[in-house]
KOLVEXTI-533885 format. One line per field, with one value per residue (C-alpha): residue in three letters; x, y, z. Coordinates in Angstrom, 2 decimals. Each point is the difference from the previous one (the first is absolute). Layout:
N
lumtor = (ala/...)
east = (X/...)
north = (Y/...)
up = (Z/...)
This chain:
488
lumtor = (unk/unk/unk/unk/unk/unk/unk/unk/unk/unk/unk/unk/unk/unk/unk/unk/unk/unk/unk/unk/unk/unk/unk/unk/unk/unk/unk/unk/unk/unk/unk/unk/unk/unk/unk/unk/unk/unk/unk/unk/unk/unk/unk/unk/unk/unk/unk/unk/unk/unk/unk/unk/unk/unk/unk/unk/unk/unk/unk/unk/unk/unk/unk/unk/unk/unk/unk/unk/unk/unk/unk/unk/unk/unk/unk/unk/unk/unk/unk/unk/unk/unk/unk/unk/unk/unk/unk/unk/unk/unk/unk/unk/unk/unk/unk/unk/unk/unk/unk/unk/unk/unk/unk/unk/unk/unk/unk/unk/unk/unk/unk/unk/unk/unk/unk/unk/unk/unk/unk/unk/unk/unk/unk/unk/unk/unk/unk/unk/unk/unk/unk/unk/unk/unk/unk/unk/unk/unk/unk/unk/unk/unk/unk/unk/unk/unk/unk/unk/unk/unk/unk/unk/unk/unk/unk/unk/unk/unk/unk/unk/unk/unk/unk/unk/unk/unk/unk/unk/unk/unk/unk/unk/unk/unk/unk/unk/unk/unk/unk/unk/unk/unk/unk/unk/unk/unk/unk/unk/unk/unk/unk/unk/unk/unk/unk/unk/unk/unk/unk/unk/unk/unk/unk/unk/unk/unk/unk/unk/unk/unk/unk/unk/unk/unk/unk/unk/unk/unk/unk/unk/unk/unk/unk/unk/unk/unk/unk/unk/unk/unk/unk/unk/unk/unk/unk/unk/unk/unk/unk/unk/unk/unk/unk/unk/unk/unk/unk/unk/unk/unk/unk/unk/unk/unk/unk/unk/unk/unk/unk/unk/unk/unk/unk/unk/unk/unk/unk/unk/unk/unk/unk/unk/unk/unk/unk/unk/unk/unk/unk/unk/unk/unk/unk/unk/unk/unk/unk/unk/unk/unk/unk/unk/unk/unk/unk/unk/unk/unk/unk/unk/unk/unk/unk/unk/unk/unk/unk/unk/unk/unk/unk/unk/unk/unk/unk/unk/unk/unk/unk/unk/unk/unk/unk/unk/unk/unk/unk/unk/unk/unk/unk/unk/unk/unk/unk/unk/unk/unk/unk/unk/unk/unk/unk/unk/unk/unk/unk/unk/unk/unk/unk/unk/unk/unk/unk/unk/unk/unk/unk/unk/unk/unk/unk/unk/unk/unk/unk/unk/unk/unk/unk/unk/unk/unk/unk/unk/unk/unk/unk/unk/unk/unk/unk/unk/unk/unk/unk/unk/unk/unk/unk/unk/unk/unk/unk/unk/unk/unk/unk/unk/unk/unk/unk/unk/unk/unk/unk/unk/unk/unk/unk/unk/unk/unk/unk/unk/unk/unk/unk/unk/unk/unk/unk/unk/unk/unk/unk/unk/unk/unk/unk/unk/unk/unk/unk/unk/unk/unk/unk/unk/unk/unk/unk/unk/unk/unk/unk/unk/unk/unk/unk/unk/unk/unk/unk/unk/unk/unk/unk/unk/unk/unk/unk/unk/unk/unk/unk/unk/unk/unk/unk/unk/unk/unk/unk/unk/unk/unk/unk/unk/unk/unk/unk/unk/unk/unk/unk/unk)
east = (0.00/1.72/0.02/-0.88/1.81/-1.33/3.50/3.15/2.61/2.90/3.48/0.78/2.88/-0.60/-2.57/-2.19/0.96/-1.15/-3.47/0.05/-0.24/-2.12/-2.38/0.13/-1.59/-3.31/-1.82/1.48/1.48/3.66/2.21/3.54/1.93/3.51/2.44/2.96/0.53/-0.14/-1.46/3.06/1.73/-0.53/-0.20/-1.35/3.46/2.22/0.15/1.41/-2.46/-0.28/-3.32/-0.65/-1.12/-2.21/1.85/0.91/-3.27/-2.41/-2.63/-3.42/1.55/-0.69/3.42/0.56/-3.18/0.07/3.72/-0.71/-2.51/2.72/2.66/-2.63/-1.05/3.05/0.94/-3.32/0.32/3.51/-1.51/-2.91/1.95/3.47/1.99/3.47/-0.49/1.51/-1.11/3.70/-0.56/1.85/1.96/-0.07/3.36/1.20/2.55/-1.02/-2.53/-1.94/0.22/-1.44/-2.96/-0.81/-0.15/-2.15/-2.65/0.34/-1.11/-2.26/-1.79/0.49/-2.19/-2.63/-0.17/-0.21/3.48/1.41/3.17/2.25/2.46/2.63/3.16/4.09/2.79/0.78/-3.30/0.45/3.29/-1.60/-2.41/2.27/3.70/1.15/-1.87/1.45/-2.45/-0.72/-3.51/-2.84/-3.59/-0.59/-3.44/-0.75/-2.71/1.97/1.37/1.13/-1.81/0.98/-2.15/0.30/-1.40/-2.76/-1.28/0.69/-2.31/-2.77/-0.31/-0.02/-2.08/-2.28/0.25/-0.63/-3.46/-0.85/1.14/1.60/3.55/0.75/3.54/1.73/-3.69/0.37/-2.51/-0.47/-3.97/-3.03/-3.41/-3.47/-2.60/-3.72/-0.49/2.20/2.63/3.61/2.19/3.33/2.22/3.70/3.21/-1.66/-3.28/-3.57/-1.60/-3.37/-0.98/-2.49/2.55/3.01/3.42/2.89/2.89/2.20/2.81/2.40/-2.58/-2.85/-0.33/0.08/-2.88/-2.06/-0.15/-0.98/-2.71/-0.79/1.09/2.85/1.93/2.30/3.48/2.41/3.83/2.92/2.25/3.06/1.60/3.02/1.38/3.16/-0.78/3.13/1.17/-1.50/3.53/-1.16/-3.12/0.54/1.40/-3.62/-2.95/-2.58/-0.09/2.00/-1.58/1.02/-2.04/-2.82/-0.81/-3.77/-0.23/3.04/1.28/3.66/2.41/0.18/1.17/-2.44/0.62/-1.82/-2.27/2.64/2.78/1.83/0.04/-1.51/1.36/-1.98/-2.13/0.53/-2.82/0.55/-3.49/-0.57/-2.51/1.22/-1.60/1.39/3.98/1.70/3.76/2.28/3.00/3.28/-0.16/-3.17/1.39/2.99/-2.88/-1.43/2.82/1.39/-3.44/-0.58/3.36/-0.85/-2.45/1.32/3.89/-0.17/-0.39/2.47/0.49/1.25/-3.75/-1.87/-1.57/-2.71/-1.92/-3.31/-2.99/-3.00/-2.82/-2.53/-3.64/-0.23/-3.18/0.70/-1.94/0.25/3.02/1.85/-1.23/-0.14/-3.91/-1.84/-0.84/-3.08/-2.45/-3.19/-2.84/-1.73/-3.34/-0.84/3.27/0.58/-2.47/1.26/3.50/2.57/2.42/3.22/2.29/3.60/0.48/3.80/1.43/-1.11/-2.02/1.60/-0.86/-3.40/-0.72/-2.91/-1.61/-0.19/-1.88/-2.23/-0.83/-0.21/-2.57/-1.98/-0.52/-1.15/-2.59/-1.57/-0.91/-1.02/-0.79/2.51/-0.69/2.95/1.80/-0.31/2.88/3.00/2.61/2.71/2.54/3.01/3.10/2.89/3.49/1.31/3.59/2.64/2.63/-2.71/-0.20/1.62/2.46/-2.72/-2.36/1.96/1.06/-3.80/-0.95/3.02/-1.69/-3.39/1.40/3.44/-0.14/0.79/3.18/1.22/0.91/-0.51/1.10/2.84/0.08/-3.47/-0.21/-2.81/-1.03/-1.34/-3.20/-0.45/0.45/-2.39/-2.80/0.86/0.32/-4.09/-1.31/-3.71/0.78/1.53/2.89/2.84/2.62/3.44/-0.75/-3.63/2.30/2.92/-2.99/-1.74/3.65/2.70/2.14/2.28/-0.15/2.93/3.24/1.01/-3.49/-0.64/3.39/-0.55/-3.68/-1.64/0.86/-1.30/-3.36/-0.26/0.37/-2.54/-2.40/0.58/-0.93/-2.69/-2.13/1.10/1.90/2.57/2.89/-0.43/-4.13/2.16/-0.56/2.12/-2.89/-1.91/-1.31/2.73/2.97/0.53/3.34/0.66/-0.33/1.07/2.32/3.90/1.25/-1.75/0.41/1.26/-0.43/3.17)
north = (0.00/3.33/2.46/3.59/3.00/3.85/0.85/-1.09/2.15/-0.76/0.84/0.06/2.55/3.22/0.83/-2.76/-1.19/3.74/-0.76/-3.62/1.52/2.74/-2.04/-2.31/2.84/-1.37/-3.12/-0.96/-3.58/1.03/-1.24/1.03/-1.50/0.61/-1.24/-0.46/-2.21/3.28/3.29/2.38/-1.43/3.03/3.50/-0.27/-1.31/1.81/3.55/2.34/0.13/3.33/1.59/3.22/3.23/0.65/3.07/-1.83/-0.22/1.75/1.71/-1.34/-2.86/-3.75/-0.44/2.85/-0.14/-3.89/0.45/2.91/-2.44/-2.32/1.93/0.79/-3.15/-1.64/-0.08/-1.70/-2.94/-0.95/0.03/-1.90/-2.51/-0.19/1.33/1.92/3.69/3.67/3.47/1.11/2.99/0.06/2.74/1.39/1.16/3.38/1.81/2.74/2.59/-2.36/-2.22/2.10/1.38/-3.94/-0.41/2.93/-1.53/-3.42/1.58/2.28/-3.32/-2.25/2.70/0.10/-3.75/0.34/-1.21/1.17/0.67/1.34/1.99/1.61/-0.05/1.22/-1.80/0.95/-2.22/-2.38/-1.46/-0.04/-1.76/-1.99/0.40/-1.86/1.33/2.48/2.85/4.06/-0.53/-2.68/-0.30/-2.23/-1.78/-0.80/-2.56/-2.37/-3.08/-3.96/-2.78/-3.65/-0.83/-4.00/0.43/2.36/-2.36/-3.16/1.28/1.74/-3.58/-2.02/2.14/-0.40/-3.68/0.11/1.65/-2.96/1.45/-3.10/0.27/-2.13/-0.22/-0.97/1.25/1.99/0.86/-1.17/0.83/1.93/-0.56/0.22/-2.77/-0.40/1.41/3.25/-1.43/0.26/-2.83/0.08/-2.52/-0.53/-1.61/-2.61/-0.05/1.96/2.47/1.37/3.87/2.56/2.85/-0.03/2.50/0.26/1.25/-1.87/2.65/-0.82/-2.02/2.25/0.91/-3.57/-0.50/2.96/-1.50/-3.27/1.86/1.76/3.56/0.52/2.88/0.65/0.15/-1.42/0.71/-1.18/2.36/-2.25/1.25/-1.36/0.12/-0.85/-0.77/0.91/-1.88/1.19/1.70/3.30/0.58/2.00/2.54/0.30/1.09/0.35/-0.30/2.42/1.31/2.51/2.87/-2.43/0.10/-0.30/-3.39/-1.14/0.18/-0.82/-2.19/0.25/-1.74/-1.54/-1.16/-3.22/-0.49/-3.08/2.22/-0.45/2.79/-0.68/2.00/0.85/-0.98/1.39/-0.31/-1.98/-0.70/-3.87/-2.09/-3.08/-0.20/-3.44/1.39/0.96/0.00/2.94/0.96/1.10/3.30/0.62/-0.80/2.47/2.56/0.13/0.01/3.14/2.15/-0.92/1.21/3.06/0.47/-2.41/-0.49/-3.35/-2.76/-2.25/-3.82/-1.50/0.59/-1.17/-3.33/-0.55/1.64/-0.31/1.68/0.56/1.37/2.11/-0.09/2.93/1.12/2.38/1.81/-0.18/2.40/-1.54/2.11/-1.68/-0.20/0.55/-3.63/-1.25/-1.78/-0.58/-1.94/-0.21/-1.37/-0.28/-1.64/-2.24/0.46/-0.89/0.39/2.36/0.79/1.49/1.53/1.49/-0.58/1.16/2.02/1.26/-3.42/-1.06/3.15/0.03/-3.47/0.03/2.78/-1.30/-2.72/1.67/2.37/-3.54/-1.48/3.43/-0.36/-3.88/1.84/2.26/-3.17/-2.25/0.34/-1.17/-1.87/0.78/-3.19/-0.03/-2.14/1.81/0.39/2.76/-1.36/-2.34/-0.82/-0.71/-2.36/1.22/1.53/-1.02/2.33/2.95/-1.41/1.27/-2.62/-0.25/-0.73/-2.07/-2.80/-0.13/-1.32/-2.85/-0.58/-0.27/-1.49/-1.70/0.35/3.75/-1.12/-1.13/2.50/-0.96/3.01/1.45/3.24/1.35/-2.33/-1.69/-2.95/-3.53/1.08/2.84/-1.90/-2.62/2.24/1.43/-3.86/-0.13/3.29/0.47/0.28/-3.40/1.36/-2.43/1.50/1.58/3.38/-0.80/-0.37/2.11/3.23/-1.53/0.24/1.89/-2.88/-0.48/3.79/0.91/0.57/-3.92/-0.32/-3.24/-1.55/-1.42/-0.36/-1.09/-3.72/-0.22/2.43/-3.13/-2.99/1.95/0.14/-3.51/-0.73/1.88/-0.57/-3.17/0.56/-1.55/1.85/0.55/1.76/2.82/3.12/3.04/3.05/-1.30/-2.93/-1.92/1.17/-2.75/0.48/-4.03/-2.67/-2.75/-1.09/1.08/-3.26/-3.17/-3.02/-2.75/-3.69/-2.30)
up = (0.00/-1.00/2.91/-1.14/1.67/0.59/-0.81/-1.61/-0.67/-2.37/1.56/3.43/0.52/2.11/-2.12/0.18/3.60/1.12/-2.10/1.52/3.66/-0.62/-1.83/3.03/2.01/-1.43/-0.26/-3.58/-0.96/-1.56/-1.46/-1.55/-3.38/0.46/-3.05/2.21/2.90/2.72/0.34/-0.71/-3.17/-2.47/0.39/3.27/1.79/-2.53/0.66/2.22/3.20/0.22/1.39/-2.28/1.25/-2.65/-1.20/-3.50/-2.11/-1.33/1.84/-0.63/-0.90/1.85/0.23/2.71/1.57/0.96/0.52/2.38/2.22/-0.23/1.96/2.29/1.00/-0.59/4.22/0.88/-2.60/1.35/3.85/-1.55/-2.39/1.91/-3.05/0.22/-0.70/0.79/-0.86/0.22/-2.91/-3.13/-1.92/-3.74/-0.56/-2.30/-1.07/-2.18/-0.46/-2.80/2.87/2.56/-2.32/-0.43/3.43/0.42/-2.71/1.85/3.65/-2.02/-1.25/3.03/1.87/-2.43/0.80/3.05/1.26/3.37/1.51/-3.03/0.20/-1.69/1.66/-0.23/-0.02/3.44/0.85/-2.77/1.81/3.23/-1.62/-1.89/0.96/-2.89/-3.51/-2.02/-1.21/0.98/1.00/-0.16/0.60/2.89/0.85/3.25/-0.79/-2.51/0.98/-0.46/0.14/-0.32/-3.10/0.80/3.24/-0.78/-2.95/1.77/2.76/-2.29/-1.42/3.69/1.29/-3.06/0.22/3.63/-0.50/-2.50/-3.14/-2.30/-1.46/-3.21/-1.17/-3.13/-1.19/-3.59/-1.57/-4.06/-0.44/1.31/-1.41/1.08/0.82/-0.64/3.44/-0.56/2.12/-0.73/-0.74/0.25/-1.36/1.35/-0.33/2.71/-0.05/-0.55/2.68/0.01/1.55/-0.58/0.02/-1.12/1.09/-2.35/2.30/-2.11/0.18/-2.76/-2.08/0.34/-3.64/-1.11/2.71/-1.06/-2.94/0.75/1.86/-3.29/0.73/-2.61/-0.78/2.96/-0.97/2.44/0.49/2.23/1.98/1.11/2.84/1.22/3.52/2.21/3.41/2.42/3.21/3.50/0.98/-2.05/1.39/2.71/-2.78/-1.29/2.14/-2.74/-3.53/-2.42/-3.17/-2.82/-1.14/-2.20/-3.53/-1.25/-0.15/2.27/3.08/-1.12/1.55/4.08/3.05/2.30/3.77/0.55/3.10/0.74/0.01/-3.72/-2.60/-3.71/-2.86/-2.94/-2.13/-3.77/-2.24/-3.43/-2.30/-0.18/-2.16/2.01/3.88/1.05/-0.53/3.33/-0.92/1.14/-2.42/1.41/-1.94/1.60/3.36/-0.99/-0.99/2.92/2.21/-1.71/-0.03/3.69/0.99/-1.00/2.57/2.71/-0.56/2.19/-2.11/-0.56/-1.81/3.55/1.09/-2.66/0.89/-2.38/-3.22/-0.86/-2.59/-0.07/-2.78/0.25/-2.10/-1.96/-1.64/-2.94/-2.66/-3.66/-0.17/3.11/2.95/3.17/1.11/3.60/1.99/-1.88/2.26/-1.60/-0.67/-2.97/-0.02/-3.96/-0.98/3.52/2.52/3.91/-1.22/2.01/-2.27/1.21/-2.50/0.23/3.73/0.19/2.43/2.13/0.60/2.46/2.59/-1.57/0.49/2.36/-1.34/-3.30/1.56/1.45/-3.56/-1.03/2.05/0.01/-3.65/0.56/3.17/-2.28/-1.83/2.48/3.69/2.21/3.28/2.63/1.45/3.73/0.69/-2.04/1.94/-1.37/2.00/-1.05/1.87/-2.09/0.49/3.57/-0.80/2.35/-0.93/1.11/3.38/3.14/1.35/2.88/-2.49/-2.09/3.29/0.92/-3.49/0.31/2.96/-1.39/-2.81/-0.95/-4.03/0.89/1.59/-3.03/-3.35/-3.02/-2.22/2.01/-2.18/0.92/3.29/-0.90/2.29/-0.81/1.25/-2.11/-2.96/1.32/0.13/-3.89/-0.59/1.36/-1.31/-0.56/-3.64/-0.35/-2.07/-0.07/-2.42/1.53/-0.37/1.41/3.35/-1.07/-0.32/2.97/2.31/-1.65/-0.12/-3.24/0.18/1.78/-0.82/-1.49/-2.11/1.65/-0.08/3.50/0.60/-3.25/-0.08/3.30/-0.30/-3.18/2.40/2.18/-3.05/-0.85/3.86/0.87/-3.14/-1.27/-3.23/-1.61/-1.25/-3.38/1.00/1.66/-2.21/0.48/-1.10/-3.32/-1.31/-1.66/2.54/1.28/2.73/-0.68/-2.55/2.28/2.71/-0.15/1.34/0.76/2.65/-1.88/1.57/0.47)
């Protein structure tokens, strides 16, 4: 018998997580197709986890007034959802009078948007501020800050799951089509689902899904941004993230603190037809090393420890401008379809609020019953390297796995990794725990801890060695045993 859902909503990064959980707040049967294996695999876990002020966009525009409620409520979600973040402020950095008449414009818009606590600022303040970035004078926002964008989707989706929405991974959709009954069906890589509405939140993919839905035209580009993340030992240099005076459409290449303490450095922005390509070139690297230092002369090749990408959904017209979020529904062409459109940055600040624009267009469409029993609150992986010493020797007493460290870089306990082994999501890749902990994220990548965080897998769940995938489906971390016993 096929079971028939209120709700299913195609992708399950930020985007959709956020729309998972407020959609939860009512009496709705959800569910969530997610192509990958976890929630943070895209664009959602590949950017710089900054919260924006606002200040950046256009006024009138969705993308600073859902960006705007974003900052605001950004405090309350991390009580609520037991994510890392900091409103530590953030500075645009100038030299010259073009500069300064850009910065100007900037404030000028950022109060029209309703932004609060800009300022501009001289260097005298800037290197209080910042003691180590070069420049004669910088806006600084007060209400900017970092946020660890694993966590925050990671616990958008458990708490989502935990209020009896469904999460279906390794899910992708290949059709849409209607029934007799004006249902939608949605075929997948694995299966067929069933729902009266449908959300496409499908970040990267949302064109192709739009279409599928039969609501063509949107054109679709990929901004890959490349990054280099540096080792923990510089970020006391950087209090808050470092920006250059911004172009229209770009915020040009900064350095970002980290809410765990290491520094990022970039991203560029290169045009890309392919979404699936994550590679960093060593002349990119070089690139952004050089433009950085010009803002933050502290970055060095003995500190880098990893690089990484990330690409962003960009709508654009018929001549190449970058377009406004679109979140719609038509009702001719696809009727109880949310479609979601162009959700770059700043996505990731205006998560929630897109969700709720989301499921106010669904309420004017249908009444909505509240759900008595949602609970807002989710407690995430206890971190043992946060703990007081007092703190830390009463959980060994209460329990001995957190006497023993698994990932000695980030000090991450066999307990910890237990309870990312056991998450509510039932993700079982490496970087399902890895995003979960921190561990393989300090300075050695995972030299010491991985093979062992694999043998945990292989315990706790049952698998053999070669079921062990590192992020994707098909990377598998083994292909058999090394050695094996051989009788005499």
């Amino acid at each position: 018998m096929k079971q028939l859902y209120d709700v299913l909503i195609i992708g399950g990064g930020v985007i959709g997580s956020a729309i998972a959980r407020e959609m939860s707040r009512y009496r709705l049967k959800i569910g969530v197709l997610e192509k990958n294996l976890d929630v943070c695999c895209e664009t959602s876990g590949r950017n710089s986890g900054v919260v924006h002020g606002g200040f950046a966009y256009n006024t009138d525009s969705l993308k600073a007034k859902l960006c705007v409620e974003g900052n605001k409520i950004m405090g309350q979600l991390s009580e609520e959802l037991d994510f890392a973040f900091q409103r530590c402020g953030k500075v645009l950095v100038g030299n010259t009078p073009e500069d300064q008449e850009s910065l100007e414009r900037t404030m000028k818009q950022g109060k029209a948007n309703g932004v609060s606590g800009m300022e501009l600022i001289g260097k005298e303040r800037l290197h209080e501020l910042v003691p180590a970035v070069i420049g004669e004078f910088a806006m600084y926002s007060a209400e900017s800050g970092i946020v660890d964008p694993f966590g925050y989707t990671i616990a958008l989706a458990e708490n989502a799951a935990e209020n009896g929405v469904d999460y279906f991974f390794d899910n992708e959709v290949t059709a849409i089509e209607r029934d007799a009954d004006s249902n939608y069906v949605i075929t997948t890589s694995a299966g067929t689902f069933y729902s009266r509405w449908v959300v496409n939140s499908a970040g990267l993919g949302c064109g192709k899904i739009s279409e599928l839905l039969g609501i063509g035209g949107y054109k679709i580009i990929g901004s890959k941004g490349d990054y280099i993340i540096l080792d923990k030992r510089t970020g006391p240099l950087l209090p808050m993230p470092v920006y250059p005076v911004p172009s229209n459409t770009y915020m040009g290449i900064h350095v970002t603190n980290t809410t765990d303490g290491n520094v990022i450095v970039g991203p560029n922005a290169d045009l890309t037809d392919n979404f699936t390509y994550y590679g960093v070139s060593q002349e990119n690297m070089d690139y952004l090393a050089s433009s950085a230092s010009d803002l933050w002369p502290c970055i060095h090749k003995k500190d880098y420890i990893r690089n990484y990408s990330g690409i962003l959904p960009k709508w654009v017209d018929e001549n190449g401008a970058i377009q406004d979020f679109k979140i719609e529904v038509q009702d001719l062409k696809a009727p109880r379809a949310i479609n979601l459109i162009g959700i770059e940055s700043p996505g990731l600040t205006a998560a929630v609020p897109i969700a709720r624009y989301a499921v106010g267009l669904m309420a004017e469409r249908e009444k909505l019953t509240l759900n008595s029993s949602f609970n807002p609150i989710r407690k995430g992986v206890v971190r043992f390297a946060e703990l007081s010493k007092e703190e830390q020797n009463l959980k060994i007493l209460e329990n001995p796995e957190y006497g023993e460290v698994i990932c000695r870089c980030e000090t991450v306990t066999k307990a910890e990794i237990l309870q990312a082994i056991h998450n509510p999501l039932g993700v079982d890749t490496m970087t399902g725990i890895k995003y979960r902990t921190r561990s393989m994220m300090g300075r050695c990548q995972g030299g010491y801890c991985q093979m062992r965080i694999a043998q945990l897998l292989e315990q706790e769940l049952g698998k053999k060695e070669d079921q062990i995938q590192y992020a994707r489906k098909g990377s598998q971390m083994f292909f058999g045993k090394v050695r094996q016993e051989v009788e005499s």
